[in-house]
N, C-alpha and C positions, 0 to 999 in steps of 0.2 A: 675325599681321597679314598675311603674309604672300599668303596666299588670296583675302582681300577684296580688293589690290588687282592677284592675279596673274589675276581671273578679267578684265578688262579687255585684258590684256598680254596672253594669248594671239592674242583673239578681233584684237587692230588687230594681232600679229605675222603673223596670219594672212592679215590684207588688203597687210600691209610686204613681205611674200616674193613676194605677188603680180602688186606693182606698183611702182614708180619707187623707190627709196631712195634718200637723199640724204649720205653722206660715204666718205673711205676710210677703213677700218682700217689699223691699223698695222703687223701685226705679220707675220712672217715663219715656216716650217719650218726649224729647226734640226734637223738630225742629227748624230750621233756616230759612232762606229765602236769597240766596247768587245769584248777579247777573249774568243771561246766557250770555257769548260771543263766548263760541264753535262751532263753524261751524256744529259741527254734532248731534247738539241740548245739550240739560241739563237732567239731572235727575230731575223727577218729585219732586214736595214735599213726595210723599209718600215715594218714591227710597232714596229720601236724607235721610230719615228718619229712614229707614230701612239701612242705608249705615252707620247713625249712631248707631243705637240700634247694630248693629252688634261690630262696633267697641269699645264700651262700655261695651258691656259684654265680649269681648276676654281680656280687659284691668280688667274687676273684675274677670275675671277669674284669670287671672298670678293673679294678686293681694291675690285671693281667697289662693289657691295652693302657693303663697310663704310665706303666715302666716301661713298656716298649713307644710311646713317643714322647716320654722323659727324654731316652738312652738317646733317641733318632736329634734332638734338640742339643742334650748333652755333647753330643758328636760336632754339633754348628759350634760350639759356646766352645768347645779348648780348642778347636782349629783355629775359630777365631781372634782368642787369646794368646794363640803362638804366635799368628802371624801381627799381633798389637795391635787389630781395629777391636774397637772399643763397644763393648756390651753394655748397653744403656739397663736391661732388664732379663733377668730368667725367673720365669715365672711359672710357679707347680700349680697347677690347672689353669682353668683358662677366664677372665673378667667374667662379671664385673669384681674387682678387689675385696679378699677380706681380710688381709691384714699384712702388714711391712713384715719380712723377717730379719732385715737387715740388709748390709751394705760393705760390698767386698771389691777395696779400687773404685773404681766407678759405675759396676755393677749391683745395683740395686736389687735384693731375689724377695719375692712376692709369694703370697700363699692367695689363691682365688677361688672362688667359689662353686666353680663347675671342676669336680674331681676327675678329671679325664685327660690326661695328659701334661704336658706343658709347653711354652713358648719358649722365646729368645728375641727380644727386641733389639736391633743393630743399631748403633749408632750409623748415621747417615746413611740409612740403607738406600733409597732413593734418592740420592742428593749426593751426585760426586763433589761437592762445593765445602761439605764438612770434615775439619782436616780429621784424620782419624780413623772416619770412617769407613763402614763397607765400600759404598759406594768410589768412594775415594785411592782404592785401596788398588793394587796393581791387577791386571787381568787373571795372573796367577793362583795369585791370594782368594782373589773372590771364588775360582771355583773351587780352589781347595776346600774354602769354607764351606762352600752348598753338596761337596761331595762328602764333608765332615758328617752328614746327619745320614743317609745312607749306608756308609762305610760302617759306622757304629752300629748299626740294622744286623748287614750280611756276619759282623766280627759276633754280635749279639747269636744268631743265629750257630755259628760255629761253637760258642758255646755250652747254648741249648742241646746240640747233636753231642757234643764231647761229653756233657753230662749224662746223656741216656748212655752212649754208649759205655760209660765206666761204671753206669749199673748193671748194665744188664750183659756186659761183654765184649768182645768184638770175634768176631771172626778167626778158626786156626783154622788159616787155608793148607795146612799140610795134614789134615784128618778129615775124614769125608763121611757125614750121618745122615743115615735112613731116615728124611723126614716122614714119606708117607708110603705104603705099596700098595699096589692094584689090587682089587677082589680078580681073583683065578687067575692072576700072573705066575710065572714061575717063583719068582721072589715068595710071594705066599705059599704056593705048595713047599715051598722048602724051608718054612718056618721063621723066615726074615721076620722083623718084626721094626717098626717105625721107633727108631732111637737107638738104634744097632750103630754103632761104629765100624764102616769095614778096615779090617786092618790088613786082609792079602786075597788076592785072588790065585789061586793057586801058592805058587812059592811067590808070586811076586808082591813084595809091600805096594799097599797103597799110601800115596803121598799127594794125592790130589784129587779132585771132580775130573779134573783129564785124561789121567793114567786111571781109573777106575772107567770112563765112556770108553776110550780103546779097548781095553783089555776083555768089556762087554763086546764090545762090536768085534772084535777082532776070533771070538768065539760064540760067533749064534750056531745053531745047533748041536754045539759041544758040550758035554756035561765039566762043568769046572766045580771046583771047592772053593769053599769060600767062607773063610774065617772075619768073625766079627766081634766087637769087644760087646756086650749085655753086662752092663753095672757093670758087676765086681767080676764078672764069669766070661771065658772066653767061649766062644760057641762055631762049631763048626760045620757045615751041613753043603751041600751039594745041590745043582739046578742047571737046565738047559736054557741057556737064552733064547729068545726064536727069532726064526729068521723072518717072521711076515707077522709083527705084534697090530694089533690094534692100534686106530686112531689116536692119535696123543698120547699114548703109552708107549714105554721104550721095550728096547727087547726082555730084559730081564722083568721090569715092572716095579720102578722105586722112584724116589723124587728124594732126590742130591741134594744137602746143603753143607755147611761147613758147619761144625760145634761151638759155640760160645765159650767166649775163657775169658776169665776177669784180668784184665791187667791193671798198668800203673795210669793214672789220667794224661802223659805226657806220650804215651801210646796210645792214645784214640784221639788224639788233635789231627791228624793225617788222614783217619777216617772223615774224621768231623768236614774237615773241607772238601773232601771228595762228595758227603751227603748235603752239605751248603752248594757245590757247585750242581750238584744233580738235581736241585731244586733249580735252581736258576735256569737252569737247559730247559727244564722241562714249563717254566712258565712263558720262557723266548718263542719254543715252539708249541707252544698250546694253539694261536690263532690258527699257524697249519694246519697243524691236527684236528681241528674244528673247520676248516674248509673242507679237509678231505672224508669230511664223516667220521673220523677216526675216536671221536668223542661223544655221546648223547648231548644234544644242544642245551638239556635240563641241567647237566651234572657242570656245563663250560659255561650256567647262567653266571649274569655279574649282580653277585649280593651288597646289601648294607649290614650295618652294622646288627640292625637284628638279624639279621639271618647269619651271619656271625657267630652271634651267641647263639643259633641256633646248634651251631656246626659245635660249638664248646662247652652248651650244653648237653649235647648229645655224648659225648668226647667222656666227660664228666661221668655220666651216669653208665656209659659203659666197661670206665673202670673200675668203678664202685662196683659193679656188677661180677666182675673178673676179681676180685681183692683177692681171695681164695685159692686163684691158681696157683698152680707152681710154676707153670712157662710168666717167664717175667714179660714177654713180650705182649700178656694179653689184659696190661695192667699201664700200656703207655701213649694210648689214645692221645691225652691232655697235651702232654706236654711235646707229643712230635708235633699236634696242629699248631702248637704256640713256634714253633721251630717256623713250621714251613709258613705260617702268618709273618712273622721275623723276619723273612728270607724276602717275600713276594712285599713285602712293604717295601724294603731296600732298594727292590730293582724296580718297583714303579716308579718310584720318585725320580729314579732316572731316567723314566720316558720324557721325551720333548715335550710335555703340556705347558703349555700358561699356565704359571704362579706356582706349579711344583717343582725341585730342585733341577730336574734337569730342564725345564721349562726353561729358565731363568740361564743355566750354562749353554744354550743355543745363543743367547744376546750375548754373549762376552765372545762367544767366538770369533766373529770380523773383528773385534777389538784385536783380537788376540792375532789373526790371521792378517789382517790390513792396515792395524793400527788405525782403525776410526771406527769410533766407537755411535754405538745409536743412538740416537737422543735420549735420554731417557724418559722425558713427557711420551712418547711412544711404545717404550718399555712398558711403563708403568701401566699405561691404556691397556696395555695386550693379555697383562699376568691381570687387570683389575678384571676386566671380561673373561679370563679364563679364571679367575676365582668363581665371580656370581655362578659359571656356566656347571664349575664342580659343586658347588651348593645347593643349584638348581637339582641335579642330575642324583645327589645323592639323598635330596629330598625324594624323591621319584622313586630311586631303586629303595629305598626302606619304608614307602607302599609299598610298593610291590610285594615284598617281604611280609608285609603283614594282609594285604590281601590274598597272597597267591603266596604260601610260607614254601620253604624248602622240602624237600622230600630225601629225607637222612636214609639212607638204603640199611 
């Protein structure tokens, strides 16, 4: 699965790296000092260090990626507990067994040996014939159940976004700040400077990016005044907008955004899902956008799981690298790609493939629409061949990955 939803994850890592991120990471370089007796010398302190930073982020990584197909499983396991079909097993990583942890109802939960995730074994999942079970269970039920492990993805996701943004701020769309100006715009000659708050143009307040582009446009080659807040100091100075600016530069010569302001976490849930739905558009219409050239066909490649880690260990070390800043934003690589990894896992599993969630919600459909349901010997053929074909295929793409690795811009 993997691949299906890593080809999305590069292509927005791609646009993440480029432009604004939104939280910190956490974590820190720890070194050691460990005595050399190898004949063929020691690793430097920086080698050590780097030998650990390495091995720390492959260890949060599994860590990362087995909480997000924990959550995705967790999501199967209480849908399907509402609805009363019966969980044979949940299992925290994946066979062969390394030990019972006990037994809750009739679900049995497991600790197994491959740290990467975990399962959910149904009772009668293939077998409408077992009373209780999946299979058994009403056309309803079942997809509820198969949409339970996605839902918990995209809800995971909305999280993710809620927590960056109650770090690092949201938006006060009624104040309007100088992110950047042009070399020899107007804005420059008249001593603007990037972090200016305009607060009037002339006598009139400004109370938006829209009422400051009018009030531009509505005066090119006029000299206006034009008061701005600088920290603590109010500053006022004077400039002609023009009427025939440069290429991608506006008339005045500045680049608009809104100012950060901390609020309460119950005010950036309403962001949170506007940046969970804006991930989701944008992986619906990625194939477009790669038909129409509109994306480098490198950046819309589809990765495996190492290349993955590529993208989060890259993610990783450009935060480490940022720790120092003041802009919060140049410290939140990590955990936006964890966001939009979250987000593109959610919505692949509801692509119609054999043997992933929404694969498996195509077969209930006639059920659901004609009342006659498919065999299930033919179900079961369909998702068992589109399992091999995803195992196959994600064998492949992680060569690939490791022959022909990513290229992190």
């Amino acid at each position: 699965m993997f691949g299906w939803f890593a080809k999305a994850s590069q292509a927005r890592y791609n646009l993440i790296v480029q432009s604004d991120p939104l939280w910190q990471a956490f974590t820190s370089v720890v070194t050691w000092d460990i005595p050399c007796r190898a004949p063929e010398g020691c690793l430097t302190g920086t080698k050590r260090s780097e030998v650990f930073v390495n091995l720390t982020n492959l260890l949060l990584f599994v860590l990362f990626f087995g909480v997000i197909l924990f959550l995705h499983e967790l999501g199967h396991y209480l849908v399907a507990k509402a609805f009363k079909i019966k969980v044979e097993e949940f299992g925290f990583g994946f066979p062969p067994r390394l030990a019972r942890l006990g037994k809750f109802q009739e679900t049995e939960f497991t600790l197994n040996w491959i740290p990467f995730g975990a399962f959910v074994r149904l009772s009668g999942e293939n077998d409408p014939n077992v009373p209780g079970g999946f299979g058994n269970a009403k056309p309803l039920a079942r997809i509820a159940v198969l949409l339970g492990g996605p839902i918990m993805n995209l809800a995971t996701g909305v999280v993710l976004f809620s927590l960056i943004f109650n770090q690092v701020g949201v938006p006060d769309y009624t104040k309007v700040l100088i992110s950047s100006v042009s070399a020899g715009s107007p804005a420059e000659t008249s001593g603007l400077q990037a972090g200016d708050i305009v607060l009037r143009i002339n006598q009139t307040p400004i109370d938006s990016t829209a009422t400051l582009s009018a009030l531009i446009q509505a005066n090119k080659g006029t000299e206006i005044e034009i008061t701005v807040q600088r920290g603590s100091e109010t500053v006022i100075t004077r400039a002609v907008p023009r009427v025939n600016p440069p290429p991608n530069e506006g008339s005045l010569g500045i680049a608009m955004t809104n100012p950060l302001v901390k609020t309460s976490w119950i005010n950036t849930i309403p962001l949170s899902f506007q940046a969970t739905y804006a991930q989701a558009r944008e992986i619906f219409e990625m194939p477009g956008r790669l038909i129409r050239n509109e994306i480098p066909k490198e950046q819309a490649r589809v990765v495996g799981p190492v290349g993955i880690y590529s993208m989060f260990n890259e993610a990783r070390t450009m935060d480490e690298e940022n720790s120092t800043s003041t802009n919060p934003f140049d410290t939140t690589f990590t955990l936006r790609l964890m966001a939009v990894i979250t987000v593109a896992l959610g919505l692949t599993n509801l692509f119609p493939i054999p043997a992933v969630d929404g694969g498996r919600i195509v077969f209930i459909l006639p059920e659901l629409l004609f009342r006659k349901r498919i065999p299930p010997k033919y179900e079961n053929f369909v998702h068992m061949v589109g399992f091999v074909a995803l195992i196959v295929l994600m064998f492949y793409i992680t060569a690939q990955d490791i022959i022909n690795p990513i290229q992190i811009p």
